[in-house]
NURO-277242 format. One line per field, with one value per residue (C-alpha): residue number from 0; residue in three letters; x negated, y, z. Coordinates in nm, 4 decimals, padded with zeros to 6 digits. Each point is the difference from the previous one (the first is absolute). Last residue first. Example, Ala and Ser with C-alpha at 12.3 -4.5 7.8 and 13.67 -1.06 7.14 Angstrom:
BEGIN
seq <- [1,0]
type <- [SER,ALA]
x <- [-01.3670,00.1370]
y <- [-00.1060,-00.3440]
z <- [00.7140,00.0660]
//
This chain:
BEGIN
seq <- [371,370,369,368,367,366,365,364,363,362,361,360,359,358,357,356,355,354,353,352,351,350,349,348,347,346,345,344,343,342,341,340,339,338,337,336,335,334,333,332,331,330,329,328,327,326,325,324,323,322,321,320,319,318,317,316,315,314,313,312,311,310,309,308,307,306,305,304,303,302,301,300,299,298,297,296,295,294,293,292,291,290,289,288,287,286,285,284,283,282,281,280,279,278,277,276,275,274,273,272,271,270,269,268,267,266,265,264,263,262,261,260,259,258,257,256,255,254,253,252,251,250,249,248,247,246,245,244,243,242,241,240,239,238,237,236,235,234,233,232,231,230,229,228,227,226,225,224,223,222,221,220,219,218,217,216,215,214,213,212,211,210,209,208,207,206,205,204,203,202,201,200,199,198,197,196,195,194,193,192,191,190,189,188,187,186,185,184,183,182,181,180,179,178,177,176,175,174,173,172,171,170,169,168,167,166,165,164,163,162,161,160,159,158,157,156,155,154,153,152,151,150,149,148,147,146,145,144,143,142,141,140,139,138,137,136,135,134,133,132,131,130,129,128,127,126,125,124,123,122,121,120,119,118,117,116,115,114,113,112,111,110,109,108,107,106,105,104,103,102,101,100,99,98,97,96,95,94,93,92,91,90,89,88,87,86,85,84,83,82,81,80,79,78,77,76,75,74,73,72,71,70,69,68,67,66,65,64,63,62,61,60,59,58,57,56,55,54,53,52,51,50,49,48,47,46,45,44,43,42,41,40,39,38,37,36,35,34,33,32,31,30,29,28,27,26,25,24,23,22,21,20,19,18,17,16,15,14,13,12,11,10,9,8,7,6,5,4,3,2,1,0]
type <- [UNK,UNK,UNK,UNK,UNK,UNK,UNK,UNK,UNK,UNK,UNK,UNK,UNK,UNK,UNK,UNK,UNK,UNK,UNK,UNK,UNK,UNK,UNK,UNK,UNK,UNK,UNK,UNK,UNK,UNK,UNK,UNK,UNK,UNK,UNK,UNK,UNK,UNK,UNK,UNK,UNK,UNK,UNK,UNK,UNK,UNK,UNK,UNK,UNK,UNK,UNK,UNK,UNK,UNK,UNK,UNK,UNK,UNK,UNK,UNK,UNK,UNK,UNK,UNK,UNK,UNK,UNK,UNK,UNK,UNK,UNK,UNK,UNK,UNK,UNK,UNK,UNK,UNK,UNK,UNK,UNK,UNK,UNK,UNK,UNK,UNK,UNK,UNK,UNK,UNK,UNK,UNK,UNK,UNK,UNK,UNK,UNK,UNK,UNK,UNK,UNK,UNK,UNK,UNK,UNK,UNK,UNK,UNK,UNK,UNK,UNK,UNK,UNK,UNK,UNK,UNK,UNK,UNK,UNK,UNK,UNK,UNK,UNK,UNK,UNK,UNK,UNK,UNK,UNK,UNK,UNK,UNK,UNK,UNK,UNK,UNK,UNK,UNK,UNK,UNK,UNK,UNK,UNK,UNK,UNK,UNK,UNK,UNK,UNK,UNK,UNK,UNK,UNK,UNK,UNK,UNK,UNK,UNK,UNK,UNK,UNK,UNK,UNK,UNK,UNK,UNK,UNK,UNK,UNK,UNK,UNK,UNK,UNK,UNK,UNK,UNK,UNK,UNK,UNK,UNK,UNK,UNK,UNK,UNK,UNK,UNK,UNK,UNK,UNK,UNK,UNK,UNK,UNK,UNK,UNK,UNK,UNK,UNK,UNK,UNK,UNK,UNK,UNK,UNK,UNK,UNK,UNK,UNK,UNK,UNK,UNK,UNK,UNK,UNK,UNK,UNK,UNK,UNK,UNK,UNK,UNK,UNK,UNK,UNK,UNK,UNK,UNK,UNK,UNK,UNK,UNK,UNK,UNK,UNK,UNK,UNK,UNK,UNK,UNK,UNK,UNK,UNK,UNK,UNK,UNK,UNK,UNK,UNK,UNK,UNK,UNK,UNK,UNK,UNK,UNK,UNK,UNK,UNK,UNK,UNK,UNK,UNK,UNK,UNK,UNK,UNK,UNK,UNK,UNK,UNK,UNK,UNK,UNK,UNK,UNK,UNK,UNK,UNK,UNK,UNK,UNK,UNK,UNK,UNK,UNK,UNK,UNK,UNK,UNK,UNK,UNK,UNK,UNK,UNK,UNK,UNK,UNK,UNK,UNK,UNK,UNK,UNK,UNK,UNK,UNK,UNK,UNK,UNK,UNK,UNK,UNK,UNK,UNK,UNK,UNK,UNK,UNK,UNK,UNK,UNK,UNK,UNK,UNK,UNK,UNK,UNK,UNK,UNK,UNK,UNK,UNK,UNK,UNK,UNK,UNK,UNK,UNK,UNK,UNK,UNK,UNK,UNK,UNK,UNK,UNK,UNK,UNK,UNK,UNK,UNK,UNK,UNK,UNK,UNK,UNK,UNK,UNK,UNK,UNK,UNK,UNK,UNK,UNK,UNK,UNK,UNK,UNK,UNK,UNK,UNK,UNK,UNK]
x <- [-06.4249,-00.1818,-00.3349,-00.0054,-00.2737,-00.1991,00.0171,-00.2773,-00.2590,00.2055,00.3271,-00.1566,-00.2371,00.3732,00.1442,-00.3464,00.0252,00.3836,-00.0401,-00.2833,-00.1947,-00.0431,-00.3675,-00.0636,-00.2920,-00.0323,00.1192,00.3303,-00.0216,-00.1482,00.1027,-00.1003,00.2046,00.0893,-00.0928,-00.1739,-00.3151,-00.0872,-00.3171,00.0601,-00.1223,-00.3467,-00.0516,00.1053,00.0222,00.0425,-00.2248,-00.1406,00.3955,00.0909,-00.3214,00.0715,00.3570,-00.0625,-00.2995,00.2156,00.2869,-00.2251,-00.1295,00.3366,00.1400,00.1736,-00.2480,-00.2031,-00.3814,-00.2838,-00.0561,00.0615,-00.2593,-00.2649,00.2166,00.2498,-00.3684,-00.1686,00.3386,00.0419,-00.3706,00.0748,-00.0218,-00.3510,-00.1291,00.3668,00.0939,-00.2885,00.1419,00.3969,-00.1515,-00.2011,00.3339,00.2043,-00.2124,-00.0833,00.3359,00.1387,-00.3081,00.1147,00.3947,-00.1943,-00.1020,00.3460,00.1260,-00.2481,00.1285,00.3600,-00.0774,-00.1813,00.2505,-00.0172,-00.3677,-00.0624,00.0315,-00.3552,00.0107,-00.1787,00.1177,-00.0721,-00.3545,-00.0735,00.0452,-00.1728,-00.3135,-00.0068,-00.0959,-00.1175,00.1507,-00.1347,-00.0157,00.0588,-00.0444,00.2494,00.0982,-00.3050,00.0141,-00.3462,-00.0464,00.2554,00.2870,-00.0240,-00.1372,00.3726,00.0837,00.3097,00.0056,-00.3101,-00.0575,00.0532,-00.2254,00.1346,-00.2696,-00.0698,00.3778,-00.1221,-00.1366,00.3692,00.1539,-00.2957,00.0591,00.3819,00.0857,-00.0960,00.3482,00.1945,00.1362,00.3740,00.1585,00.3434,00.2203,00.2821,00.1521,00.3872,00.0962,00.2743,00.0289,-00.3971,00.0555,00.1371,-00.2918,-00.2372,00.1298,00.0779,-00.3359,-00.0953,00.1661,-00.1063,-00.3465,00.0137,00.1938,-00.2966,-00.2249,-00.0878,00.2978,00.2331,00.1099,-00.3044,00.0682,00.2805,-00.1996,-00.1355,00.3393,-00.0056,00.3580,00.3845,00.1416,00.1763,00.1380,-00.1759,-00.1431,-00.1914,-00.3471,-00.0566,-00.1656,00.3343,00.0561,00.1066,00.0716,-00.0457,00.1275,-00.2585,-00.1563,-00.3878,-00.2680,-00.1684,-00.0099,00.1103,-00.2601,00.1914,-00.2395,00.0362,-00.0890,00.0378,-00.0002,00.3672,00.1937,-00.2508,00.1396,-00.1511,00.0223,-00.2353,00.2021,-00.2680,00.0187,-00.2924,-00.0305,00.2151,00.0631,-00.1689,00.1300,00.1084,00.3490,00.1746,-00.2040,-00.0585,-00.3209,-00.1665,-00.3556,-00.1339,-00.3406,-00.3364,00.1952,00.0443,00.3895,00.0957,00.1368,00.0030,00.3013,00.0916,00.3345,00.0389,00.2551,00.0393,00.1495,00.2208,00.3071,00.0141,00.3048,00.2086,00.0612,00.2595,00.0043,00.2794,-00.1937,-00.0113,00.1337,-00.0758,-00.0544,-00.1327,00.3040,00.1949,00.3854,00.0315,-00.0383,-00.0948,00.1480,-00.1359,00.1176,-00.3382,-00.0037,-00.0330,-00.2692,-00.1977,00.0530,-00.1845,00.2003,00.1961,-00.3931,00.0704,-00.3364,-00.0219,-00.0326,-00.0098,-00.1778,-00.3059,-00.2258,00.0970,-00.0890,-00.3841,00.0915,-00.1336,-00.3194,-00.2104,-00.0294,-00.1357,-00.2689,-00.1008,-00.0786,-00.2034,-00.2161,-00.0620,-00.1425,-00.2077,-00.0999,-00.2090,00.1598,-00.2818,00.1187,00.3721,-00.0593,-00.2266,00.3208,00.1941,-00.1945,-00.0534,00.4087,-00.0060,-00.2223,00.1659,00.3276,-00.1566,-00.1376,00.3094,00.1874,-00.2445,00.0877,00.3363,-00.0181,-00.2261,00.2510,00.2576,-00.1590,-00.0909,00.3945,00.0772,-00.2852,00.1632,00.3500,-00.1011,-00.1841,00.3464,-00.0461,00.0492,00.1374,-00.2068]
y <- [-00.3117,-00.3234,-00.0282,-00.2919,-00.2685,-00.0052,-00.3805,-00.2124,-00.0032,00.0038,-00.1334,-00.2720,-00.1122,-00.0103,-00.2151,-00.2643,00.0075,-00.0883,-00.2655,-00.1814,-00.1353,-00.4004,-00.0965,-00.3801,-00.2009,-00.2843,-00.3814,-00.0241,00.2884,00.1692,00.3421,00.3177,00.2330,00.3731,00.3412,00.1312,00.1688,00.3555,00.1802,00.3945,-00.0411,-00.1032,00.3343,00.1942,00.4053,00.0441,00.2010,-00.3267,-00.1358,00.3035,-00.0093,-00.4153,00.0377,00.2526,-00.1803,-00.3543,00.1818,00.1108,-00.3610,-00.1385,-00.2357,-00.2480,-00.2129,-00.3174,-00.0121,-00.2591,00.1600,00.3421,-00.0309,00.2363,00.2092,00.1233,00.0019,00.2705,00.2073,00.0214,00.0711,00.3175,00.2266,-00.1525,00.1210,00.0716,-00.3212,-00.1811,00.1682,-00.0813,-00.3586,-00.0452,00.1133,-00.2428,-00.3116,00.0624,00.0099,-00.2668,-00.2354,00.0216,-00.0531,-00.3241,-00.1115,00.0269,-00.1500,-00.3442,-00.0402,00.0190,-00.2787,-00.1964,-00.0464,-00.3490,-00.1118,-00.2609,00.2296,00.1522,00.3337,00.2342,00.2142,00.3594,-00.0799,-00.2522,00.2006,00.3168,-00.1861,-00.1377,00.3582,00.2364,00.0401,00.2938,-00.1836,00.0612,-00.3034,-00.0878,-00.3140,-00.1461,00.0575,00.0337,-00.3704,-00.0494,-00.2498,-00.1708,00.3383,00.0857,00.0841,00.2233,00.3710,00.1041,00.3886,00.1228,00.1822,00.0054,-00.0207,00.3187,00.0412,-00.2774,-00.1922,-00.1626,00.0608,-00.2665,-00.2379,00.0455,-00.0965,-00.3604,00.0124,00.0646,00.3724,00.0785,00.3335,00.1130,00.3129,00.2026,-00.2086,00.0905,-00.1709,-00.2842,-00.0815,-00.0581,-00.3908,00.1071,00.2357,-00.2742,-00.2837,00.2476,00.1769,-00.3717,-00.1461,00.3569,-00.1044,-00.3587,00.1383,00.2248,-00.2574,-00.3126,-00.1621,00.0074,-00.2348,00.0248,00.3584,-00.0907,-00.2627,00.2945,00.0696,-00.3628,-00.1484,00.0415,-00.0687,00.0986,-00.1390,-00.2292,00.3083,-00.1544,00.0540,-00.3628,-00.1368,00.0572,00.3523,00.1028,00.3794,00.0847,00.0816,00.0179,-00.1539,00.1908,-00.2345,00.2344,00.2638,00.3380,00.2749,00.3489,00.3241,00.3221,00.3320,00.3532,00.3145,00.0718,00.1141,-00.2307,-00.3033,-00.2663,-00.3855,-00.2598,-00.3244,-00.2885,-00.3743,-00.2258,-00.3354,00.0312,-00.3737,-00.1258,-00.0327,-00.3760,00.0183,00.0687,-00.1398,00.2536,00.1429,00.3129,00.0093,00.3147,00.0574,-00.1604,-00.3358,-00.0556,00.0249,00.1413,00.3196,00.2854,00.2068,00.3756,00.1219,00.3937,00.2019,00.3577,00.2307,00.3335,-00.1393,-00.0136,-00.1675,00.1994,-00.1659,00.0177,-00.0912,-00.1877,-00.3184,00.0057,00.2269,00.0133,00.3326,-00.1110,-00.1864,00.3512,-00.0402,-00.3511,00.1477,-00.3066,-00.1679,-00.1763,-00.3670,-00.1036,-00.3299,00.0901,00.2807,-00.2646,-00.2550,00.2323,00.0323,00.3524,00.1493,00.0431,00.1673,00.2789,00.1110,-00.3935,-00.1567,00.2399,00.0753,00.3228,00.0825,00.0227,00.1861,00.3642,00.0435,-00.1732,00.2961,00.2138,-00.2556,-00.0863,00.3687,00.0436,-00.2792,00.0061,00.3493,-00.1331,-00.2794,00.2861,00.2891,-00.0076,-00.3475,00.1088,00.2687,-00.1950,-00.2619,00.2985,00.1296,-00.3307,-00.0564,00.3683,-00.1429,-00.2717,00.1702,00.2660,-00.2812,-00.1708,00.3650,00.0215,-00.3111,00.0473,00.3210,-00.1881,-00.2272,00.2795,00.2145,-00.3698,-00.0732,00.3708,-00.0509,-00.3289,00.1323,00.3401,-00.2522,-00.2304,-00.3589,-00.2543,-00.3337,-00.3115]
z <- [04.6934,00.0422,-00.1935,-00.3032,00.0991,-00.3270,-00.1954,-00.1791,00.3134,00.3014,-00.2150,-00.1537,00.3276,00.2295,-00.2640,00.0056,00.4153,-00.0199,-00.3051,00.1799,-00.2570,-00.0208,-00.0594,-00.1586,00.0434,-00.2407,-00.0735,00.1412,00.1913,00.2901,00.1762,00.0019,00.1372,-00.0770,-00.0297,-00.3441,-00.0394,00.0442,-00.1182,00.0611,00.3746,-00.1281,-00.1841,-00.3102,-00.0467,-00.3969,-00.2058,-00.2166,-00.0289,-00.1875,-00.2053,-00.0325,-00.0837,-00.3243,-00.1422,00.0529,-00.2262,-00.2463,-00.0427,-00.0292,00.2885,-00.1019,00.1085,-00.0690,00.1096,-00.0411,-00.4106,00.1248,00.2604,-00.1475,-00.1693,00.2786,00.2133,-00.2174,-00.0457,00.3978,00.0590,-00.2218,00.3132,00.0782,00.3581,00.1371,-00.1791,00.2044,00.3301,-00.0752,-00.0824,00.3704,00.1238,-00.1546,00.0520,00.3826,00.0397,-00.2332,00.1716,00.3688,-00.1608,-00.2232,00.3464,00.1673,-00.3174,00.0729,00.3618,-00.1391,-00.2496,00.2417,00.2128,00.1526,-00.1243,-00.2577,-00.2735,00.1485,-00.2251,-00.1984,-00.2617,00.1505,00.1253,-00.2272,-00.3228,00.1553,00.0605,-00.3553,-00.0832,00.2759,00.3240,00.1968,00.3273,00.3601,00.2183,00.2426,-00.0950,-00.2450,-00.3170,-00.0681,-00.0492,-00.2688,-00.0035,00.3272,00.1116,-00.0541,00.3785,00.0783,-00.0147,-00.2507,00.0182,-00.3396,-00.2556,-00.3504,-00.2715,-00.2463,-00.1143,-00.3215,00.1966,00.1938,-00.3665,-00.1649,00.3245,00.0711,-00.4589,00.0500,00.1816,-00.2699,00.0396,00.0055,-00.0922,00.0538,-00.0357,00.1016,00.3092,00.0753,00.3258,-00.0674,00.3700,00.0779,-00.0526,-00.3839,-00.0642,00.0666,-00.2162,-00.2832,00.0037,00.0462,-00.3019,-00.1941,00.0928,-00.1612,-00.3423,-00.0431,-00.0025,00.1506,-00.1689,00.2213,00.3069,00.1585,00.1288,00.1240,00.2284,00.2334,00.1598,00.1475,-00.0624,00.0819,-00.3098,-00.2933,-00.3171,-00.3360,-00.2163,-00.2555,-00.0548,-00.1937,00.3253,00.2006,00.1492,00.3641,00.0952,00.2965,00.3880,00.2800,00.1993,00.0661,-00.0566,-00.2283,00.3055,-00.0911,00.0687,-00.0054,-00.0748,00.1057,-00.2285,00.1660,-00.1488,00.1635,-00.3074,-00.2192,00.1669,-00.1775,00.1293,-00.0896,00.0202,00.0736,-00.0741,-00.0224,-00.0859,-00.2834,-00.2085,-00.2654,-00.3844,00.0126,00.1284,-00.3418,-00.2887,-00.2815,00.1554,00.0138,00.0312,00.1984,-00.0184,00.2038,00.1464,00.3695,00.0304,00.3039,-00.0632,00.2123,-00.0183,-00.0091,00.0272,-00.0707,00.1829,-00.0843,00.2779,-00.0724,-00.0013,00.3830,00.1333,00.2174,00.3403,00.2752,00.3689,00.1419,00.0092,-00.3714,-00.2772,-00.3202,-00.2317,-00.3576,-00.1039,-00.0191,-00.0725,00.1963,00.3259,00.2605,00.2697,00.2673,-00.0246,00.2402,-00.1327,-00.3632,00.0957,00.1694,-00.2832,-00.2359,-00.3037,00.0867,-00.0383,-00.4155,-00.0522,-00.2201,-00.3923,-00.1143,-00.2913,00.1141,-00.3472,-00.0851,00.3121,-00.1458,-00.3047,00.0930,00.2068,-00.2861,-00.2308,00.2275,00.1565,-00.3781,-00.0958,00.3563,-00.0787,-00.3682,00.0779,00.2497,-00.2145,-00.2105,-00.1810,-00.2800,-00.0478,-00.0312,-00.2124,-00.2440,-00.0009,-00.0709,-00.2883,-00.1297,-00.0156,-00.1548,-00.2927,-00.0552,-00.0188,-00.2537,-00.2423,-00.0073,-00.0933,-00.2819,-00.0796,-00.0215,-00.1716,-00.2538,-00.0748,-00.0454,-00.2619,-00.1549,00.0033,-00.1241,-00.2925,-00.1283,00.0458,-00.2739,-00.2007,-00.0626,00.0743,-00.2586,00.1183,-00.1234]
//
């Protein structure tokens, strides 16, 4: 056994209760600010996490602006562009300055009924998005738009086998990306792939999908959103008759923006003209229960974490929903995609019209540069 000297004894004990002491004084200043925070209130939560989360969000974009030389427009029209500044493009002898200021987040209904996401190690079997919508965020302008994009739309992807390897590209239904992950976060950053490739490499920031047993519990928990019902779902429930204004409640809200007769030519672009009706009435009944309950935000992050995936960090969501909550929206800042519909082998497919979907990037991604 090794002797120890006193004077070494008493310095280790000196410091062993320094360390303690010091212990005791972190424990007691992480109870201090834990009282703080409580005697704060949520508020106080609130406003620290909607400061923190306005930085980081770009962060996100794999690409700082769209590359609009691949739209076969542009490539048929030869019109030449300044390579020293890929924000400013020119088109129909007008030219446009791309606005850096907008945040694009992709949001996607999923169609797999089961209560929390369950990821999957078998490519193709993790659901596909129903729903497609690029919320746009133009702080300069304090306007938000939103883009519905069809599931059906044809578009390039990436094709896996069941392993989740990458086997080439093809032409295929924008929703099936999603099915080729793992129901996770590899799914949605598929489709933020999928989608930012058909809009010409557009920078999105962030993405959240919601399983579909998620519309009920979200639908309640703004208060009920009140819509007037455009085509006939009485099939479905009684009060939804066409015509009749309803404040959908629970199920309701399910088979008003997920219902559709298959059978029926078009029923995909009959069903987004109902969920546009719904994102509406949704958003604004939401700016008015956040207005009521600023930490509304916080409540419903945690409530559907477990049906949700995102990259979207809690401070971050704090931050885009006050912006978003003081924003002008109506009916005419819904667009959907031009094109034609026609049918395939087996389902419906929608074919964009590259001139119409150029023209929507620049008028809502792009600011028309003055003439001197």
């Amino acid at each position: 056994m090794t002797y120890t000297p006193y004077y070494k004894r008493k310095r280790k004990r000196i410091l062993k209760g320094k360390k303690k002491r010091f212990l005791l004084l972190k424990i007691c200043l992480g109870i201090l600010i834990v009282l703080l925070a409580l005697t704060a209130g949520v508020a106080g939560a609130y406003y620290y996490l909607r400061a923190s989360g306005k930085a980081g969000l770009r962060e996100n974009a794999k690409t700082a602006v769209p590359d609009l030389n691949k739209s076969e427009t542009i490539a048929k029209s030869q019109e030449l562009q300044e390579e020293y500044d890929p924000t400013v493009f020119r088109y129909g002898g007008k030219e446009y300055k791309y606005n850096s200021n907008i945040i694009t987040i992709l949001c996607m209904g999923i169609d797999k009924d089961t209560e929390g996401v369950e990821l999957s190690d078998i490519s193709g079997e993790s659901g596909q998005a129903d729903s497609i919508f690029l919320l746009v965020i133009d702080p300069s302008v304090n306007k938000v738009k939103i883009i519905a994009v069809s599931r059906d739309t044809m578009t390039d992807i990436t094709n896996y086998d069941v392993t989740g390897k990458a086997i080439g590209e093809s032409v295929n239904h924008l929703g099936l990306a999603y099915a080729y992950g793992d129901g996770g976060e590899t799914s949605c950053e598929m489709m933020v792939d999928a989608v930012s490739n058909l809009f010409y490499d557009l920078p999105i920031h962030g993405y959240v999908s919601l399983l579909v047993s998620a519309i009920g519990p979200l639908n309640d928990a703004v208060g009920g959103v009140t819509v007037t019902v455009p085509q006939d779902l009485s099939h479905k429930d009684p009060a939804l008759t066409e015509g009749a204004t309803v404040t959908l409640m629970g199920e309701q809200a399910e088979i008003f923006v997920r219902s559709r007769d298959t059978n029926e030519e078009g029923s995909n672009n009959l069903r987004m003209e109902r969920q546009k009706t719904y994102a509406l009435a949704f958003v604004n009944q939401a700016k008015a229960a956040l207005k009521a309950n600023p930490s509304l935000t916080i409540d419903l992050y945690q409530k559907f974490s477990k049906q949700m995936v995102t990259n979207i960090g809690l401070d971050n969501a704090v931050y885009l929903v006050s912006e978003v909550a003081g924003m002008e929206f109506d009916l005419n800042d819904i667009y959907t995609l031009k094109g034609e519909t026609k049918q395939g082998a087996v389902y419906e497919e929608f074919y964009a019209d590259d001139k119409a979907l150029l023209q929507l990037v620049l008028d809502i991604f792009y600011t028309e540069v003055p003439e001197v």
